[in-house]
TORVO-672038 format. One record per residue: residue in one letter; x, y, z of N, C-alpha, C in turn. Coordinates in pm, whole numbers, padded with zeros to 5 digits, always signed. Each point is the difference from the previous one (the first is absolute). Last residue first. Example, Ala and Ser with C-alpha at 12.3 -4.5 7.8 and 13.67 -1.06 7.14 Angstrom:
2
S+01285-00225+00708+00082+00119+00006-00077+00109+00073A+00029-00572-00007-00089+00119+00000+00090+00120+00000
# end
This chain:
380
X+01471+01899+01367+00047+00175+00055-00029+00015+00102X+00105-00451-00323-00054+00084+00121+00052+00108+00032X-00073-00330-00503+00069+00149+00122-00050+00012+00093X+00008-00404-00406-00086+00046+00128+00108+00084+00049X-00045-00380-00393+00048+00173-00012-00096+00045+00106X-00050-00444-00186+00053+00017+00106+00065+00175+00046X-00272-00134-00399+00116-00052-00056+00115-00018+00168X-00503+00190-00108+00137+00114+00030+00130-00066-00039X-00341-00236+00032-00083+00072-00083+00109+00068-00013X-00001-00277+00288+00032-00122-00099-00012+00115-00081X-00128+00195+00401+00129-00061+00001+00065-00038-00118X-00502+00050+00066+00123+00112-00021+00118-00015-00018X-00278-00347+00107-00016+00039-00156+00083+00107+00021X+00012-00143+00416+00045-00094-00063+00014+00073-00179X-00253+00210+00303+00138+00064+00019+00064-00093-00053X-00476-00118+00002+00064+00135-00082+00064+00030-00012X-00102-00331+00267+00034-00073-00135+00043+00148-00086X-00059+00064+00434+00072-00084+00025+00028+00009-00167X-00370+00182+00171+00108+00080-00025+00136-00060-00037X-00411-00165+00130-00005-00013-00155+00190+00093-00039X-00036-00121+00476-00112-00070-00058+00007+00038-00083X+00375+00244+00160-00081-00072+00075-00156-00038-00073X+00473+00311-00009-00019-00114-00072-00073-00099+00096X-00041+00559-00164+00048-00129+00145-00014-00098-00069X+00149+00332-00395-00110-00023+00143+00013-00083+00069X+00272+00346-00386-00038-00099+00037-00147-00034+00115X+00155+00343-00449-00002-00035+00147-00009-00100+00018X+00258+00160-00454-00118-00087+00073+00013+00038+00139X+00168+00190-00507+00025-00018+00107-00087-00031+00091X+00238-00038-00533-00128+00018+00118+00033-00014+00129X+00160+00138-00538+00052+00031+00129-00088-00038+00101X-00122+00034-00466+00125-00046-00036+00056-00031+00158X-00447+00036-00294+00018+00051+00120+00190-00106+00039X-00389+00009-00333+00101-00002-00044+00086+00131+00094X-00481-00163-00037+00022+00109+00008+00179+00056-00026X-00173-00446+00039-00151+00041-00099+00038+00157-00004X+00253-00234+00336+00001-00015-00134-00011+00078-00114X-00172+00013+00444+00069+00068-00016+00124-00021-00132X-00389-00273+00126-00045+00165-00055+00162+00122-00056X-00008-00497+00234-00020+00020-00177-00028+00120-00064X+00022-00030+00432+00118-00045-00045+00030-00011-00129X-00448+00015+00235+00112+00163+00025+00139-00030-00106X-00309-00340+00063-00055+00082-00080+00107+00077-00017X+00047-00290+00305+00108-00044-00125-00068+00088-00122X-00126+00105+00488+00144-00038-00020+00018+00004-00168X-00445-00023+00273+00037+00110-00103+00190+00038-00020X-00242-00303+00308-00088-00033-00116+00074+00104-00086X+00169+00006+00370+00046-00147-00013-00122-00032-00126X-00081+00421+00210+00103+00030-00050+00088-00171-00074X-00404+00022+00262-00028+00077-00072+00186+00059-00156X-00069-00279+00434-00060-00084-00099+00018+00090-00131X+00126+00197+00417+00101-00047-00123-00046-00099-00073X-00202+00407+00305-00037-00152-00019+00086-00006-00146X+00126+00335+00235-00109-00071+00167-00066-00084-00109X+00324+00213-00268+00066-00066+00161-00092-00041+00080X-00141+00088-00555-00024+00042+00149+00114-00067+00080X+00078+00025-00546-00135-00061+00107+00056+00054+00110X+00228+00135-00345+00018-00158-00034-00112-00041+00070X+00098+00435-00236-00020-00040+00046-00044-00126+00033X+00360+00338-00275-00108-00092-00025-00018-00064+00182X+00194+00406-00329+00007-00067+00121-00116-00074-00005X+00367+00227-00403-00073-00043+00063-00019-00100+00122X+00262+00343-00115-00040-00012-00112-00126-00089+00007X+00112+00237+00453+00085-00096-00123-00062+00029-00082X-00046+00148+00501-00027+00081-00146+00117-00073-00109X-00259-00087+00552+00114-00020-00121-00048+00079-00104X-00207-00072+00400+00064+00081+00027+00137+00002-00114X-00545-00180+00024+00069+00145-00040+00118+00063+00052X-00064-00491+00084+00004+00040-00153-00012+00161+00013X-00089-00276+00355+00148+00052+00023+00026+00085-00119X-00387-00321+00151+00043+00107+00067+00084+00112-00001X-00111-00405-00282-00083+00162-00007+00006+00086+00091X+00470-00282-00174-00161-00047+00073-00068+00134+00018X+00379-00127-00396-00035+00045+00122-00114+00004+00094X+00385+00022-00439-00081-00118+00024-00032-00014+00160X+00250+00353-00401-00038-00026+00127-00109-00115+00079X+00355+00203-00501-00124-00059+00030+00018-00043+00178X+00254+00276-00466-00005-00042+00178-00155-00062-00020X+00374+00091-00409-00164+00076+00003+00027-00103+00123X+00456+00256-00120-00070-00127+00023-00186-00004+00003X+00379+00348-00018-00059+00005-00146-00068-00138-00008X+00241+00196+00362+00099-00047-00107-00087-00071-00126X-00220+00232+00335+00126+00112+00017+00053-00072-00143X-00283-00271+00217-00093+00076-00074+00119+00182-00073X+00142-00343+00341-00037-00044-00116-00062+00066-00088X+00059+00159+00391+00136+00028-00032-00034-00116-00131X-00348+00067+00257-00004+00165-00043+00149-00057-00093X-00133-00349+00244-00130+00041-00142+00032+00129-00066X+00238-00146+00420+00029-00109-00079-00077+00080-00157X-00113+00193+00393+00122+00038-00048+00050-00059-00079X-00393-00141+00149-00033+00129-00072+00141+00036-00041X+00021-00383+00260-00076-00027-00134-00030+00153-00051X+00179+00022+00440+00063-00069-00112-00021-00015-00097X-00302+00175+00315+00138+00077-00051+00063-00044-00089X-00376-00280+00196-00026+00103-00134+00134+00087+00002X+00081-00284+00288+00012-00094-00058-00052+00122-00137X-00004+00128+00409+00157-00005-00067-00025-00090-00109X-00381+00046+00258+00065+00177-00051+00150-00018-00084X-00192-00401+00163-00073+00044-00094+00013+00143-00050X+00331-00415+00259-00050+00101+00048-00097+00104-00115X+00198-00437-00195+00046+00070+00100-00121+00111+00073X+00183-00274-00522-00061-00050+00178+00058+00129+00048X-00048-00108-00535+00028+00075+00091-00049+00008+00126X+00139-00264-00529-00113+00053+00098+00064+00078+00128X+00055-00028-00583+00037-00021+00151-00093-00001+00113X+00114-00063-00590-00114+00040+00111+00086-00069+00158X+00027+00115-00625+00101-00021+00151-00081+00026+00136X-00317-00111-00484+00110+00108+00113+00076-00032+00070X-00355-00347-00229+00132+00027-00097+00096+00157+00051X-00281-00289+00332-00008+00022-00083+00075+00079-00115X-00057-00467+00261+00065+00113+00033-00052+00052-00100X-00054-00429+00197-00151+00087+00008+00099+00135-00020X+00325-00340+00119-00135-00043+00006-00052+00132-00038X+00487-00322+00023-00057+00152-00016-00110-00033-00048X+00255-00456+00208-00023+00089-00091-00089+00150+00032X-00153-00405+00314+00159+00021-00094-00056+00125-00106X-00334-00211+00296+00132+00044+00077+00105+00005-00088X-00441-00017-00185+00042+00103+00052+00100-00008+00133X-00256-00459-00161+00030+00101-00048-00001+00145+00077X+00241-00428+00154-00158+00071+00019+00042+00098-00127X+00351-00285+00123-00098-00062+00024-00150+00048+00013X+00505+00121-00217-00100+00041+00070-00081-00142+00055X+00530-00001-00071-00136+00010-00061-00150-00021+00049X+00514+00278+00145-00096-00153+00002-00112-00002-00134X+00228+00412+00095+00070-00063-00039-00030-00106-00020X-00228+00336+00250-00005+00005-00125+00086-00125-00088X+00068+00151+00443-00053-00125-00002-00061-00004-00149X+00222+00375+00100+00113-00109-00007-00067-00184+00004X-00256+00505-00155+00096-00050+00143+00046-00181-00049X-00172+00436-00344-00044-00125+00096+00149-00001+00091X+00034+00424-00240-00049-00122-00060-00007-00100+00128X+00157+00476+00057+00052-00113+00033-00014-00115-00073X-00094+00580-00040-00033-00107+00000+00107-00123-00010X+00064+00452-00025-00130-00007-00097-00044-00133+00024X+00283+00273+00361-00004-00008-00137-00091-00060-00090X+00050-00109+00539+00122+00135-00082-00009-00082-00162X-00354-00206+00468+00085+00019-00164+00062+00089-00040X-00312-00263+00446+00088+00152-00069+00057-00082-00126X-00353-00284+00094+00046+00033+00079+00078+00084-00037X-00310-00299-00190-00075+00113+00008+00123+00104+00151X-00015-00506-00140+00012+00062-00140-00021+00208+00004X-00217-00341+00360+00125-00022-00108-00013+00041-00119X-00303+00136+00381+00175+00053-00012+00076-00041-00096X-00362-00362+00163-00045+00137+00021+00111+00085-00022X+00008-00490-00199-00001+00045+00131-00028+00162-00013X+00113-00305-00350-00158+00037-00023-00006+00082+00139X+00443-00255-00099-00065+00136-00065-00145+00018-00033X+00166-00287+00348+00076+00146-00010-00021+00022-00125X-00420-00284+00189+00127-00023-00083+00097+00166-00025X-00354-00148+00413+00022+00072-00111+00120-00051-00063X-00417-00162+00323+00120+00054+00007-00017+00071-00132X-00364-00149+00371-00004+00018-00130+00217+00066+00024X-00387-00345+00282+00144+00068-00002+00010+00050-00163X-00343-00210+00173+00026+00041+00106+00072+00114-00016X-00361-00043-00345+00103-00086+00034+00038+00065+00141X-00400+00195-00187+00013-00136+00028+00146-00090-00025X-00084+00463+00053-00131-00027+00071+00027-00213-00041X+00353+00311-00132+00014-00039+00135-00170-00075+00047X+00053+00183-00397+00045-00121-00096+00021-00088+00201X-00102+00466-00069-00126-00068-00021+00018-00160-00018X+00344+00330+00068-00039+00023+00106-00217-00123-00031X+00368+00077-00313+00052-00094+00121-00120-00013+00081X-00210+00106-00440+00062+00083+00062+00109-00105+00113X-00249-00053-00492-00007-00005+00078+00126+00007+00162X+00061+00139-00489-00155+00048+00017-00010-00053+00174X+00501-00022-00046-00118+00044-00110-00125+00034+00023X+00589-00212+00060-00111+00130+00070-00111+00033-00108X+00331-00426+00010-00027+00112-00068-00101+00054+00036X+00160-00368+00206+00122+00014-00078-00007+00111-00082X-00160-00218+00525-00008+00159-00145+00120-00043-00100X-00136-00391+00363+00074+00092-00023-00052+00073-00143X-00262-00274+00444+00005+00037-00150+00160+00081-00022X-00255-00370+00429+00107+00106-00097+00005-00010-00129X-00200-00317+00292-00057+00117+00085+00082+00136-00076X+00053-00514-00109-00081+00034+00035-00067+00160+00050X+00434+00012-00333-00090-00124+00089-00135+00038+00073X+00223+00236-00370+00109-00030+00111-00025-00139+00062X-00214+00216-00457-00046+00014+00128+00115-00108+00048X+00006+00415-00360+00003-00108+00017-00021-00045+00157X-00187+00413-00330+00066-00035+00101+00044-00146-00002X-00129+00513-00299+00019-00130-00017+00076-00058+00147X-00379+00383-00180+00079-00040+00066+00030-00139-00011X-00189+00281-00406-00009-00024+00104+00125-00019+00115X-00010+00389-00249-00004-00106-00068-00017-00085+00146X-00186+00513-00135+00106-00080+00084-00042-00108-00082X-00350+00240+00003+00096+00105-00075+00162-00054+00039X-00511-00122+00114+00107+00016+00065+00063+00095-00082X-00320-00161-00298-00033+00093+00153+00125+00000+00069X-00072+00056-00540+00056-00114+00093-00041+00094+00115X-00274+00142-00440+00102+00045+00101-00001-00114+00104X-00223-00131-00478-00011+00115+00089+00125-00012+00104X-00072-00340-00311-00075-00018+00054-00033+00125+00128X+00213-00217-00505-00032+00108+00085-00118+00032+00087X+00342-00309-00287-00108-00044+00110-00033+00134+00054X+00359-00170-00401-00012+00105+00148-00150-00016-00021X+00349-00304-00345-00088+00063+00055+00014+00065+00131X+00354-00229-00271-00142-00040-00035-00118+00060+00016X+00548+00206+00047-00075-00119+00057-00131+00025-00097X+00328+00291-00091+00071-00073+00034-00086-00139+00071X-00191+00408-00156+00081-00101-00165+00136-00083+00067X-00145+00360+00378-00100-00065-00159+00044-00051-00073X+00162+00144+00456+00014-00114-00012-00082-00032-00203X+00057+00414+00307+00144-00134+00025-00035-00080-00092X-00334+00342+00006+00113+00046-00004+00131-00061+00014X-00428-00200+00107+00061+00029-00162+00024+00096+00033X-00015-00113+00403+00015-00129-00085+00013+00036-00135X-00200+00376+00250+00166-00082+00029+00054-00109-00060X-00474+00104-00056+00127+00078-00051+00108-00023+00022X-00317-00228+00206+00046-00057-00093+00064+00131-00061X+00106+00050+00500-00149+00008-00114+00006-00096-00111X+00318+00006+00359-00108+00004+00111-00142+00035-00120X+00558-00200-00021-00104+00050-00070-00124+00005+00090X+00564+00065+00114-00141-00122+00001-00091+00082-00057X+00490+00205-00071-00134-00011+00079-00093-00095-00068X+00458-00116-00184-00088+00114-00006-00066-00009+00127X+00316-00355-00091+00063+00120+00079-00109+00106-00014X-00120-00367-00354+00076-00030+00151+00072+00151-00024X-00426+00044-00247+00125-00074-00004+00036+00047+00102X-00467-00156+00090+00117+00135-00027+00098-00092-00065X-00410-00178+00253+00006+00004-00147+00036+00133-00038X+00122-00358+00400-00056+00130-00023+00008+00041-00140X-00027-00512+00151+00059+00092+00012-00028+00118+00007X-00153-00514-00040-00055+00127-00059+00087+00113+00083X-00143-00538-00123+00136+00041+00005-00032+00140-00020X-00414-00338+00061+00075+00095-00037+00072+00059+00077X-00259-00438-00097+00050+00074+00086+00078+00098-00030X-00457-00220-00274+00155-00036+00051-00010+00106+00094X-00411-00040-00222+00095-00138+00081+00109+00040+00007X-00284+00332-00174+00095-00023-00080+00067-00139+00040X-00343+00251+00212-00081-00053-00126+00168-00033-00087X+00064+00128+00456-00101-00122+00004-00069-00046-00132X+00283+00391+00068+00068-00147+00043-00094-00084-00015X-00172+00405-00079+00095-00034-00131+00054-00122+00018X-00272+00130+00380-00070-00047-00114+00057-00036-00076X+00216+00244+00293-00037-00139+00042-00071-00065-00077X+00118+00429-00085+00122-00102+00017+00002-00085+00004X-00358+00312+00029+00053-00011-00132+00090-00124+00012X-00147+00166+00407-00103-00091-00064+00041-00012-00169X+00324+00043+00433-00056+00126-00088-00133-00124-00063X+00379-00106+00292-00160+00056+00050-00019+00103-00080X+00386-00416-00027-00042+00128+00019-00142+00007+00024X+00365-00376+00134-00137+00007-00052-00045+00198+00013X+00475-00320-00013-00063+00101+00047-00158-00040-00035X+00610-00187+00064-00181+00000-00092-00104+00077+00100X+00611-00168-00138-00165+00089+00070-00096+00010-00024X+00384-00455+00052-00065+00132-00105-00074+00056+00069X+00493-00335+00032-00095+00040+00052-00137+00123-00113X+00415-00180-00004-00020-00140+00048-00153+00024+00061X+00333+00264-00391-00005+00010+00152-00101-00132-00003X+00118+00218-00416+00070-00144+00090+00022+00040+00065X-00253+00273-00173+00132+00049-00038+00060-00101+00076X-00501+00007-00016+00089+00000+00090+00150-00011+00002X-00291+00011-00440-00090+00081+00134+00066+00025+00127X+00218-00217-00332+00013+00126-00068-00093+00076+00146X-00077-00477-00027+00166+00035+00048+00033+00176-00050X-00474-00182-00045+00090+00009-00064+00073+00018+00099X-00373-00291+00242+00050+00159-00117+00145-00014-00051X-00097-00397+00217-00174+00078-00004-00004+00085-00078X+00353-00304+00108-00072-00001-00156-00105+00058-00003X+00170-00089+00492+00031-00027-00106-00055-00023-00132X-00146+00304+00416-00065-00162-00028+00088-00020-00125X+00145+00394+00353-00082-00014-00116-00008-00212-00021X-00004+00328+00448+00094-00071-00023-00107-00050-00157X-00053+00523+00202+00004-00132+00019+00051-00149-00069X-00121+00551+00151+00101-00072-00103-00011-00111+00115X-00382+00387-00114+00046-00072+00107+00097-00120-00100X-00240+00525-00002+00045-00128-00061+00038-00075+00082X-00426+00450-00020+00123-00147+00144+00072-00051-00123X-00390+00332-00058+00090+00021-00044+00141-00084+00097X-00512-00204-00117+00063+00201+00070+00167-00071-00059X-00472-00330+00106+00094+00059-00141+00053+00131+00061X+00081-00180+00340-00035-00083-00123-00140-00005-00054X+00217+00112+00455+00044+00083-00152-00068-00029-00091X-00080-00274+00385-00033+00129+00069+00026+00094-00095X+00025-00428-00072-00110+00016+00050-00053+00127+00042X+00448-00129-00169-00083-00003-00069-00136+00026-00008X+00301-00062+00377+00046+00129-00073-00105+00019-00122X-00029-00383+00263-00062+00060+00074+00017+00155-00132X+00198-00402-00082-00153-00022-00033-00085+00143+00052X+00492-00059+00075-00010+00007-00128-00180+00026-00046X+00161-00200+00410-00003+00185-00006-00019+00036-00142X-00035-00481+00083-00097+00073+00049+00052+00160-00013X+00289-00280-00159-00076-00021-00091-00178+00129+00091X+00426-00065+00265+00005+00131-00149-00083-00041-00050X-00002-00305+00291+00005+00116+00072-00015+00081-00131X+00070-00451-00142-00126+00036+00033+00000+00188+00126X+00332-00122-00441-00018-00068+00135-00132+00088+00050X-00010+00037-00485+00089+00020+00086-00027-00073+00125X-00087-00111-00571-00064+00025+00125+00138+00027+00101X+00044+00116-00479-00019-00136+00018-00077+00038+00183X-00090+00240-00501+00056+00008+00154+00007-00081+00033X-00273+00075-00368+00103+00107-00020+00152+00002+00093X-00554-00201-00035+00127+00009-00130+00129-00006-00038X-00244+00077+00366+00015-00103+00042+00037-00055-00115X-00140+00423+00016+00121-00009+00059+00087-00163-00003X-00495+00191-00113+00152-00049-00103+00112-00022+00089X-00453+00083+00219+00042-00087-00017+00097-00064-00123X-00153+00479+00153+00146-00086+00106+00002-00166-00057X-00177+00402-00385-00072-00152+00087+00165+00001+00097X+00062+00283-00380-00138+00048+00038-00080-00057+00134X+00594+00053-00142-00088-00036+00010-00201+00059+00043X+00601+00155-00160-00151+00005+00037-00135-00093+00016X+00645+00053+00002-00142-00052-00054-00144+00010+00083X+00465+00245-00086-00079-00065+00099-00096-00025-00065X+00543-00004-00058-00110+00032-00061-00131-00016+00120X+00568+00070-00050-00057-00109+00017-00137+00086+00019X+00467+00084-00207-00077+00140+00092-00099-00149-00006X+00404-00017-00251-00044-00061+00145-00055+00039+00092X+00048+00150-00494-00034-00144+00020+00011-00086+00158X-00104+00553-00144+00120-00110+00035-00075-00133-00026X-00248+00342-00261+00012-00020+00143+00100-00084-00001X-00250+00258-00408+00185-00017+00029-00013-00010+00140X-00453-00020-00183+00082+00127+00113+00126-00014-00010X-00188-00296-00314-00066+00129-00030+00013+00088+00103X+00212-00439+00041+00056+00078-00109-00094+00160-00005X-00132-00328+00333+00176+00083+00021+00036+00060-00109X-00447-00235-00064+00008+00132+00140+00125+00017-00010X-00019-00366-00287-00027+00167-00051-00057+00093+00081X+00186-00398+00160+00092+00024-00068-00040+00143-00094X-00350-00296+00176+00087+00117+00131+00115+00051-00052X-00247-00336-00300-00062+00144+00070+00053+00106+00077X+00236-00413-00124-00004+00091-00128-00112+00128+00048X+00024-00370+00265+00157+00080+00028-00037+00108-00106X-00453-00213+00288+00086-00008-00151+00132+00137+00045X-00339-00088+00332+00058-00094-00032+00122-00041-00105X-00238+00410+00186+00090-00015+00029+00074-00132-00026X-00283+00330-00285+00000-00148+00049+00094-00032+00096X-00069+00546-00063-00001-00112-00108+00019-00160+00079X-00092+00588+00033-00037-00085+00112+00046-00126-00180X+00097+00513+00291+00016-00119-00116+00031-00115-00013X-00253+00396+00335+00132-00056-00008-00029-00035-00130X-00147+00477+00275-00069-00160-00097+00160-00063+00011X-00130+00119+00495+00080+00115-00127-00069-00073-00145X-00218-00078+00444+00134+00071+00008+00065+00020-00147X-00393-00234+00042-00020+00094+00065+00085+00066+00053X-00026-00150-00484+00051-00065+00132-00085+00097+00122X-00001-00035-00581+00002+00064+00080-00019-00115+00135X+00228-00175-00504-00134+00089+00088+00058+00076+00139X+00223-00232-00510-00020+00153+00115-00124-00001+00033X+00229-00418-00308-00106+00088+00011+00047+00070+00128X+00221-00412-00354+00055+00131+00089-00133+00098+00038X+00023-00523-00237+00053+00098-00022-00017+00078+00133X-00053-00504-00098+00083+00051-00016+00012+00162+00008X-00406-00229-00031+00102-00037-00132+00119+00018+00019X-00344+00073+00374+00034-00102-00007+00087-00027-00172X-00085+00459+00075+00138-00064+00138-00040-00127-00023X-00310+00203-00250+00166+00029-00080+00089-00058+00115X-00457-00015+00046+00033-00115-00070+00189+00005-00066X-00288+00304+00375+00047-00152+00042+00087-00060-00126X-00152+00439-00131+00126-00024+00047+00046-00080+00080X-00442+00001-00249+00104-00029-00090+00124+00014+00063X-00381-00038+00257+00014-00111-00071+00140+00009-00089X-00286+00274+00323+00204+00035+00030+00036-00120-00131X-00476+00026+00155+00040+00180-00048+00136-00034-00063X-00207-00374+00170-00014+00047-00147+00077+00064-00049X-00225+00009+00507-00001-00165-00069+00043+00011-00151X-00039+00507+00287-00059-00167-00015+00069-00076-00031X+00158+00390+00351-00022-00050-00172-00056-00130-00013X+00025+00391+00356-00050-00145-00014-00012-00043-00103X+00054+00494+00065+00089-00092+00128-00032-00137-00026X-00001+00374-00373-00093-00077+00057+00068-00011+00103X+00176+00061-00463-00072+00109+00069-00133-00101+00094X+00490-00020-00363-00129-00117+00065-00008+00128+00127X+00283-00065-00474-00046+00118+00095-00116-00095+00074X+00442-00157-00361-00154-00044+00020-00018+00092+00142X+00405-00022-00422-00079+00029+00126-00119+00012+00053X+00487-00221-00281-00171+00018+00016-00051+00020+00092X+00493+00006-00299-00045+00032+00162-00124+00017-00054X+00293+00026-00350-00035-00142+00052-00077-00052+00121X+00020+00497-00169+00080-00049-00069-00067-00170+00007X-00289+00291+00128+00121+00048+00090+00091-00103-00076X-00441+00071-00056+00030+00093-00049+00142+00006+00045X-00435-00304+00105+00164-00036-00083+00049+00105-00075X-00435-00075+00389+00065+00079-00116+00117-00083-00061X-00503-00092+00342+00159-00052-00089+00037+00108-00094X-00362+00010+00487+00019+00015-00160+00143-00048-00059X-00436-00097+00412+00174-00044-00045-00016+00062-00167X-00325+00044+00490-00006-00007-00157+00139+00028-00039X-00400-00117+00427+00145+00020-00041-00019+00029-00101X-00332+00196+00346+00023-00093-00110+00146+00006-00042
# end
């Protein structure tokens, strides 16, 4: 059985708890009715919760950027419940891409896929696609999400419900800890699955996708039905993740453009420590980081170690946190933005990260790392 409780204990922020996988017809009535007035609600995703408001209305989306302080040319994804909004939302593509387009959906959809496509003039706010010519849109697979979309009619403009540059929110805690008395409500709908944001692609043509942002769904799954899967240089495998002398580079030089996806621009998912990461050979790689931890911890720094379960009893920080397994990085691509926040939550001043192969989920993980560290990568 479902059952939805409401509090308002949180300044302006209302929070409604929904316990179930299949919410009824009702349950969500009062936080459909605040996004069709215009306002700001937090649900849960099957990748991270986002924040979710009209994407139609300027004055709505205008209070997603204000309540994360997000750039104004960070461009938005809108969520849909039904493939048949799109037709809302999109003007139609040439018939080759229109079919691959049909196929990707058929095969993701609801999951964690965006797909940027050519927007239908006056469809969404200009705020949604940071005047670009184009918009992303998704259909999540959570049963909370889809419902909220569907009992609220509109399309929702929904982001990660952090302030910008924090770790993505994977609980409604997270969310109020960022976000209370800054939006309308949180949707609590239990722990996000993935633990990643989706993947965002645009489609090339008939037989080609390009990556513009590494995510829930994998290259290597995105190959089962396009021919040709590419990569945008900075979503590409390495970028961003190559030697470094000193505390870090900040984005790469394609940073400079304006984005066309969310998470290719700008510092991502960091947490409030100086945090590095560290490639290389695994005996050398724990040398380093222990020597790194001993000589911080010397200058009166509190250390923190961010590390796979294989490897974790070979550090001695202040604190070590385990991120998930190397023989299954689902496991660790779910438990990323927890850790991150933990080490927070613990006021962990110094972090230091392993890395992992960058292959199928691993891919998007070393992406979040990367954005997490601020580009700050050592090879030993």
């Amino acid at each position: 059985m479902n059952t939805m409780n409401t509090n308002r204990d949180m300044g302006n922020t209302m929070l409604w708890q929904v316990s179930g996988t299949a919410p009824q017809a009702g349950e969500l009535a009062e936080a459909a009715d605040l996004l069709r007035e215009g306002g700001t609600v937090a649900f849960p995703t099957e990748t991270v919760y986002g924040l979710g408001a009209d994407a139609r209305r300027t004055e709505a989306v205008e209070r997603i950027f204000t309540a994360k302080g997000r750039p104004s040319d960070n461009p938005l994804i809108v969520h849909i419940a039904d493939a048949a909004q799109l037709a809302e939302l999109t003007l139609p593509l040439a018939a080759e891409a229109a079919a691959l387009a049909e196929r990707l959906m058929a095969r993701f959809w609801p999951g964690p896929l965006t797909l940027v496509l050519p927007v239908k003039p006056g469809a969404v706010s200009p705020r949604v696609t940071a005047g670009l010519e184009t918009v992303a849109v998704r259909m999540p697979a959570h049963p909370v999400a889809l419902r909220l979309i569907a009992e609220s009619g509109c399309p929702l403009a929904a982001p990660s419900a952090n302030r910008s540059g924090r770790p993505s929110p994977t609980l409604a805690s997270h969310v109020r800890d960022d976000l209370s008395g800054r939006i309308d409500g949180i949707v609590d709908g239990g722990a996000a699955g993935v633990g990643l944001e989706s993947t965002v692609v645009e489609i090339v043509d008939g037989d080609s996708v390009r990556i513009l942002r590494p995510g829930g769904v994998t290259a290597e799954a995105l190959r089962e039905v396009a021919a040709h899967v590419v990569y945008d240089a900075v979503a590409a495998p390495g970028a961003g993740t190559g030697e470094s002398e000193g505390e870090g580079e900040g984005s790469s030089a394609a940073d400079a453009a304006a984005p066309r996806s969310p998470g290719m621009k700008y510092a991502h998912y960091a947490p409030q420590g100086l945090m590095q990461l560290v490639k290389g050979e695994q005996d050398a790689v724990s040398a380093y980081i222990q020597a790194e931890t001993v000589a911080a911890r010397a200058r009166g720094e509190r250390t923190g170690v961010l590390a796979f379960a294989e490897h974790a009893a070979r550090y001695d920080a202040d604190c070590v946190l385990v991120v998930g397994s190397l023989a299954q990085l689902e496991t660790a691509a779910y438990g990323l933005y927890g850790a991150l926040r933990e080490f927070d939550a613990r006021g962990v001043q110094r972090i230091w990260a392993e890395t992992c192969p960058e292959h199928g989920i691993g891919h998007a993980l070393m992406n979040r790392l990367a954005k997490a560290a601020g580009h700050a990568v050592v090879r030993v």
